[in-house]
TITOR-691883 format. One record per atom (N, C-alpha, C): x, y, z; residue in one letter. Coordinates in steps of 0.05 Angstrom, whole numbers, plus 5000, padded with zeros to 4 digits. Each point is the difference from the previous one (the first is absolute). Last residue first. Example, Ala and Ser with C-alpha at 12.3 -4.5 7.8 and 13.67 -1.06 7.14 Angstrom:
REM residues 2
525749555142S
501650245001S
498550225014S
500648854999A
498250245000A
501850245000A
//
This chain:
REM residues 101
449140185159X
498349815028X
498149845007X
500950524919X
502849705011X
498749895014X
496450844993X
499149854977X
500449725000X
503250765054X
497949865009X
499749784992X
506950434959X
500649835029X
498149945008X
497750624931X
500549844991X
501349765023X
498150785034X
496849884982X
501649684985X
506650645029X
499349895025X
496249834996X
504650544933X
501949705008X
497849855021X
497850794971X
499249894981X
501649705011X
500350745053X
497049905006X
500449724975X
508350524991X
499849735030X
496749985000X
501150564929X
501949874992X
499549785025X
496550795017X
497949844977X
501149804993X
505550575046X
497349885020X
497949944987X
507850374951X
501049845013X
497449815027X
497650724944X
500449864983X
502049735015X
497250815047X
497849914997X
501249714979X
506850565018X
498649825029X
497149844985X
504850574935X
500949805013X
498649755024X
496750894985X
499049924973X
502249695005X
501250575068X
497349954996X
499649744976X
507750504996X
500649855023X
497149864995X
500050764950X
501049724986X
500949805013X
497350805044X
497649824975X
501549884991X
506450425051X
497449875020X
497549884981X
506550514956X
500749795010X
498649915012X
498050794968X
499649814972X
501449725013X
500350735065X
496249874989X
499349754990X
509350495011X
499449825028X
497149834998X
502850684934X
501849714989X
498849745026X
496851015009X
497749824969X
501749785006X
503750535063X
497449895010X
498649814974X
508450464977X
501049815023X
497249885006X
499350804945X
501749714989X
499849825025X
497750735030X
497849934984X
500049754993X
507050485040X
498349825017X
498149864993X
506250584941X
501049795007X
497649755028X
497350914977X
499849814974X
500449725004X
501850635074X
496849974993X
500049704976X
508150545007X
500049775032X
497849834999X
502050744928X
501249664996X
499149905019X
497550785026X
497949904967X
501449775000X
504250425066X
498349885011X
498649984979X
507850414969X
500449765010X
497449915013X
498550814959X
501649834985X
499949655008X
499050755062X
497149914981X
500649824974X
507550405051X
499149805020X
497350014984X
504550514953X
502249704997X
498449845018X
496350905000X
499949764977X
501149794997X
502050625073X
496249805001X
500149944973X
508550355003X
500049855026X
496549854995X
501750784956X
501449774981X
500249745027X
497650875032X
497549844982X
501449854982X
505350305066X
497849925008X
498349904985X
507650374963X
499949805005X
498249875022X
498850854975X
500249874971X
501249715009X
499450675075X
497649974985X
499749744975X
508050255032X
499149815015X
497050024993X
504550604959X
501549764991X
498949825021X
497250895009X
498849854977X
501749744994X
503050505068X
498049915012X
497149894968X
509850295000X
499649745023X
497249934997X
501750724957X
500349814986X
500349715014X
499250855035X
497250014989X
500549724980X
506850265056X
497949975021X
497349794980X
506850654963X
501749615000X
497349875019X
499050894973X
500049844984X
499749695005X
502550545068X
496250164995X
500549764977X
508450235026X
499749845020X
496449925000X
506550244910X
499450125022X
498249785019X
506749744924X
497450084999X
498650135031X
507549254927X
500650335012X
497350164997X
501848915003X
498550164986X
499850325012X
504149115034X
501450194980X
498750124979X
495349575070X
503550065015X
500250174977X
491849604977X
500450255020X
501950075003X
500449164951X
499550254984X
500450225018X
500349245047X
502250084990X
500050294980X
492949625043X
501650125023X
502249954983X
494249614951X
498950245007X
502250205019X
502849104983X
499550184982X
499650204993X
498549405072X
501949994993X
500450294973X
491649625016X
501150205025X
502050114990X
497949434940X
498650225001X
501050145027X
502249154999X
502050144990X
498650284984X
495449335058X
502550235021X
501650134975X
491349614977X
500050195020X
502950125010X
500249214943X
499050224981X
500050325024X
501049165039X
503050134987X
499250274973X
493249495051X
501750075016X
501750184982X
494549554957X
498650265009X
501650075013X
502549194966X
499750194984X
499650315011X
498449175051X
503350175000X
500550244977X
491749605011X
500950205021X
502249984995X
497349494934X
498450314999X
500250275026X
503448924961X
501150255015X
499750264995X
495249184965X
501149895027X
502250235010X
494249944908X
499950195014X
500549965028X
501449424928X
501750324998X
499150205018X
499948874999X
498350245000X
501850255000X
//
């Protein structure tokens, strides 16, 4: 499955945006009002890149569970569908041992 590291994804996506961001600031020549006003849209902007990656990942979480409940379904009926055919199989023997007997 390709989607088995969506938090680490998110992790490292998150820190090197940090990362990043606070590097641009450092050496971006800009008064103490500016740099403030860019901290504070650059965490804006990775806040909301933050709830997409996490709405992102809980749609796969959902999907993936979906998957998982239909396969667990499609097994348990075909268990059924077995059992029943294996307990028609011994009634049928066990008729026939009468038979002998």
């Amino acid at each position: 499955m390709a989607r088995d590291g969506a938090g680490d994804f998110l992790a490292g996506f998150i820190i090197g945006a940090v990362v990043g961001a606070a590097a641009a600031l450092l050496f971006a020549p800009q008064s103490g009002q500016e740099t403030r006003t860019r901290i504070r849209e650059t965490g804006l902007e990775l806040r909301d890149k933050a709830e997409e990656l996490s709405a992102e990942a809980r749609r796969e979480a959902e999907r993936l569970a979906e998957e998982a409940a239909k396969r667990a379904q499609e097994a348990q009926q075909k268990g059924r569908i077995v059992l029943e055919e294996q307990r028609a199989k011994a009634e049928e023997l066990l008729e026939k041992g009468k038979a002998l007997a």
